[in-house]
N, C-alpha and C positions, 0 to 999 in steps of 0.2 A: 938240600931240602927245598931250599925256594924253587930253582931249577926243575923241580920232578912237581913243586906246586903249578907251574907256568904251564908246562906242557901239559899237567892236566887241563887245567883249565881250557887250552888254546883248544885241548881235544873237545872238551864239550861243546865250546863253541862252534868247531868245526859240526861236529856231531848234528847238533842243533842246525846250520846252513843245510846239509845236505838230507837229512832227513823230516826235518819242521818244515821244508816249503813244499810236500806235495800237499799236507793235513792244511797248511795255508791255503792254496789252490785249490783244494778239495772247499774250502769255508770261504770262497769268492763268492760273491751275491751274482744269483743268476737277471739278467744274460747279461755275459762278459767277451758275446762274441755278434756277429751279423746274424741275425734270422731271414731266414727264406719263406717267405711269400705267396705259395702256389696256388695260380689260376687257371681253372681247366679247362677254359675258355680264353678267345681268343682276343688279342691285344684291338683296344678301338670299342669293344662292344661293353655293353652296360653290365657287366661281372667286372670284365678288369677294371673298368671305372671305379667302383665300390672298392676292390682290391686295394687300389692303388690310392685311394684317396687315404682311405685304414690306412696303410702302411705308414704314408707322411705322417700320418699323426700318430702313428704308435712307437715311430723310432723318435717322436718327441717325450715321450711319455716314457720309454723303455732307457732311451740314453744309448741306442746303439741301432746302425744302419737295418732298414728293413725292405731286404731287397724282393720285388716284385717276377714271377720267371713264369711266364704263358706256359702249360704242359695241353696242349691240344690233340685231339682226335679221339677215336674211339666213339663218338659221339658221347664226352667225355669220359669216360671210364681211362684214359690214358691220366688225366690229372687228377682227378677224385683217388686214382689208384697208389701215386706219387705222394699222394697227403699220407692216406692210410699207411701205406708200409714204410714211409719214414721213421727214424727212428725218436721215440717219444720222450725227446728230453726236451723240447721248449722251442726248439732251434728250425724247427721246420713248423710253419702253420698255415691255413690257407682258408678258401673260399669256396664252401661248400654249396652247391644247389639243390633244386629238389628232383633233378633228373639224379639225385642218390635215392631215389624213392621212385625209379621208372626201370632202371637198369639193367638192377638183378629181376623183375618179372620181366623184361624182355629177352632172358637169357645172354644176355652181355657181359656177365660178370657175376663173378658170387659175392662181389662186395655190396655191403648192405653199412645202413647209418649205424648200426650199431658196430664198427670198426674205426667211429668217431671219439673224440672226446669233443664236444662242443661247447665251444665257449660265448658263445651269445646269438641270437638271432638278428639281424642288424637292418633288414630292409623285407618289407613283404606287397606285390601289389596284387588286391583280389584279381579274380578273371571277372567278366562282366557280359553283359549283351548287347550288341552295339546292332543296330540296322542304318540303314543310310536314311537323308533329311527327307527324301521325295517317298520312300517309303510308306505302304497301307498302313503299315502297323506303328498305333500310336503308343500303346503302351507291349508289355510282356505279355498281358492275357491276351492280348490280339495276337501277339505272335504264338501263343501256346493256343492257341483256339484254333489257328490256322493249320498249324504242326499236327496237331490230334485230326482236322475235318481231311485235309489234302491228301492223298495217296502218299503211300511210304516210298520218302525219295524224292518227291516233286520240289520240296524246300532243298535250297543248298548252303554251305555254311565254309567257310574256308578261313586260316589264321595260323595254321601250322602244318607240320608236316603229319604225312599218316602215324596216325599214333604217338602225336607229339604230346605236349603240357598243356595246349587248348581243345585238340580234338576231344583228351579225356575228361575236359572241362565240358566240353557239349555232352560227351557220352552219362558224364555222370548226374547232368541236371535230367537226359532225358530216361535213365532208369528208375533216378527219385521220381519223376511224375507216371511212373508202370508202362515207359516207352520205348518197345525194343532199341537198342544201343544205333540199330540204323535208320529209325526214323526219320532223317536227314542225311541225305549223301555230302558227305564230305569231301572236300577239294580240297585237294595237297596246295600246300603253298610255303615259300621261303619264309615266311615269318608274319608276324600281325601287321607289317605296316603296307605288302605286298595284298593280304588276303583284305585291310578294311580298303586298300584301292580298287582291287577287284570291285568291291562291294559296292562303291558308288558309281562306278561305272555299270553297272545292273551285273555283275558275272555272278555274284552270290545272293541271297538272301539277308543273313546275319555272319558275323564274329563274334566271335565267345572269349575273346582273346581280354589282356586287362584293361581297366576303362582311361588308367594312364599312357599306353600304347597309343590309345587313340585321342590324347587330350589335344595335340592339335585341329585333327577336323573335326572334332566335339566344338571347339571353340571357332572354329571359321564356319559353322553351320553348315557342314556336308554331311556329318554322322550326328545320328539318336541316341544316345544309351537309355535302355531301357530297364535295367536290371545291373546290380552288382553282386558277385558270388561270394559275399560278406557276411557275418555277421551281426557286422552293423552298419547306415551307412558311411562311404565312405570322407574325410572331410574334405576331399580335394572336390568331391561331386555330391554335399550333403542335397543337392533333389532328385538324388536318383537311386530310386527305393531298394533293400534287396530283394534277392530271389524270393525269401519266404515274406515280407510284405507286399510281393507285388502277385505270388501265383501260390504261396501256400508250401513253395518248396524248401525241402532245409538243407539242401543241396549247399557247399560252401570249398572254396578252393582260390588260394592263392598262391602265386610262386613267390618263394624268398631267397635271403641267400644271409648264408653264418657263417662264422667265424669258428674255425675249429682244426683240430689237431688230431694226429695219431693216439689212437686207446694206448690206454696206462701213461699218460702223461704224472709225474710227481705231484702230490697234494699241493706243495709249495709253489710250482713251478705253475701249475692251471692255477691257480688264485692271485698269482700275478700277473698275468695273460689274462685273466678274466676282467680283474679289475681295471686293466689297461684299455682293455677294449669296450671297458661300458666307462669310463673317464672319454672315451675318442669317440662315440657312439655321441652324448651330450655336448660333445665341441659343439661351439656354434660354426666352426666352418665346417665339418660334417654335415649340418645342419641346414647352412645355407647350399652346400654340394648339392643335397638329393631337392631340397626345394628346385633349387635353378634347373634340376633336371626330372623334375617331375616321378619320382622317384616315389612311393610311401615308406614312411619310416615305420619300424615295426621293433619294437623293443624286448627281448625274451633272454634270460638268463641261461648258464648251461641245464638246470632241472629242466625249464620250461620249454628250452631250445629242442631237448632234447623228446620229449615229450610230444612237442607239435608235430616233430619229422616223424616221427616215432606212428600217430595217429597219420599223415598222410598217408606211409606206406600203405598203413593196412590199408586207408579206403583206394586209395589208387590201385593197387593190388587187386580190391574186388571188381575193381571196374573194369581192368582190363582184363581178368579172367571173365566176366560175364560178357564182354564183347569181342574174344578169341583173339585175345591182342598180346594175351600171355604165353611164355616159351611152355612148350611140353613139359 
């Protein structure tokens, strides 16, 4: 009798080893493994910065490695693409821009922000108007006075590439003020810090690019800003009025960048991803990161986050269908 009590027993307990530890496993508090990190953009530039800064501080916060991985090209659509179709358990997250709100209307891709789950917005700098020091134009209505009297095309404006994130920043102040989209000929350029050199060297007119891009020859007295594409001003340059204090426009655009995952992420699993990432958002080294780099902080929840993308598309979307910049 004891005998057939024993081996019961020893069975249950075996019973219990090999059948109790998946429901174990299965009840491990997530994450219990590395998260991946994806930047769709390239290592050195101001995403992966942002990137990589999040991670340090969220693999403090999470308790578990949070490894950083470049997914470049596509003029992103290759890493934007890599977040998306990840699979949406916690373990993949990344860093989203607002060239997720340029993409699919340039026919690039049919991924759209709504194949996001986003979990906060973490950095945003308006776009702005910059002219150079030796410049006629003192303020914005000089330069919008000038842009209206001039023949269409005599102004030039340079900051990005055709049909980049600042051209559609010039496109879109000048259809708020009833100005065909090429009232200004635009010159391609590598980026805002190529097009505001042009610019002092007399090759352009204006940059529309953001007024943090240009905060070094803001502050060495070679560029003007004249305007910021805000809606309010900004505090890194509270004397520099916006669009609609200074010309009546409500024209407004800034590029950000968020923190976010693959759709259908678990209730559980985004509320602690979220709450991690807005715990690392208020670090003071976060804090001090984007200061020392000139950075705006911009702080939006996933509703919120989601919301603002949400409202960029549509108006980027109308701009560059009304200035044929949209795919068929």
């Amino acid at each position: 009798m004891r005998k057939r009590t024993f081996l019961a027993a020893a069975a249950a307990l075996l019973a219990t080893a090999v059948f109790g530890a998946p429901a174990a496993m299965a009840q491990s508090s997530y994450p219990d493994r590395p998260i991946q990190m994806i930047v769709p953009w390239g290592a050195g530039g101001g995403t992966d910065a942002v990137g990589r800064i999040f991670a340090s501080i969220l693999q403090e916060e999470l308790g578990v490695p949070v490894n950083v991985v470049n997914r470049t090209g596509g003029s992103g659509v290759v890493g934007h693409s890599a977040i998306a179709t990840a699979k949406p358990d916690g373990y993949t997250i990344g860093i989203v821009t607002i060239e997720i709100d340029m993409m699919h209307w340039q026919g690039l891709t049919d991924l759209t922000y709504k194949d996001f789950d986003f979990l906060a917005m973490v950095n945003a700098d308006p776009g702005g108007v910059m002219v150079s020091a030796d410049s006629d134009y003192e303020t914005a209505q000089d330069l919008l006075d000038a842009i209206k009297s001039e023949p269409k095309g005599s102004l030039k404006a340079s900051g990005t590439g055709q049909g980049g994130i600042w051209h559609l920043g010039l496109l879109g102040w000048m259809l708020s003020e009833d100005l065909p989209p090429d009232q200004i000929t635009w010159v391609p350029s590598q980026g805002s810090a190529a097009g505001i050199t042009d610019m002092v060297a007399g090759g352009v007119d204006l940059v529309p690019s953001s007024l943090a891009e240009g905060r070094s020859m803001i502050e060495a007295g070679k560029v003007r800003p004249l305007a910021s594409m805000s809606e309010e001003r900004q505090e890194m340059f509270p004397d520099v009025p916006t669009l609609k204090e200074a010309v009546g426009s409500d024209w407004t655009l800034a590029v950000w960048r968020t923190v976010a995952a693959p759709k259908g992420l678990p209730d559980d699993v985004k509320a602690k991803l979220a709450g991690a990432v807005e715990k690392a958002y208020n670090s003071e080294e976060y804090k001090k990161f984007m200061a020392d780099r000139g950075f705006g902080m911009r702080w939006a929840g996933p509703d919120e986050a989601t919301k603002i993308v949400g409202s960029d598309d549509e108006s980027l979307g109308r701009v560059m269908k009304e200035a044929g910049l949209a795919a068929e």
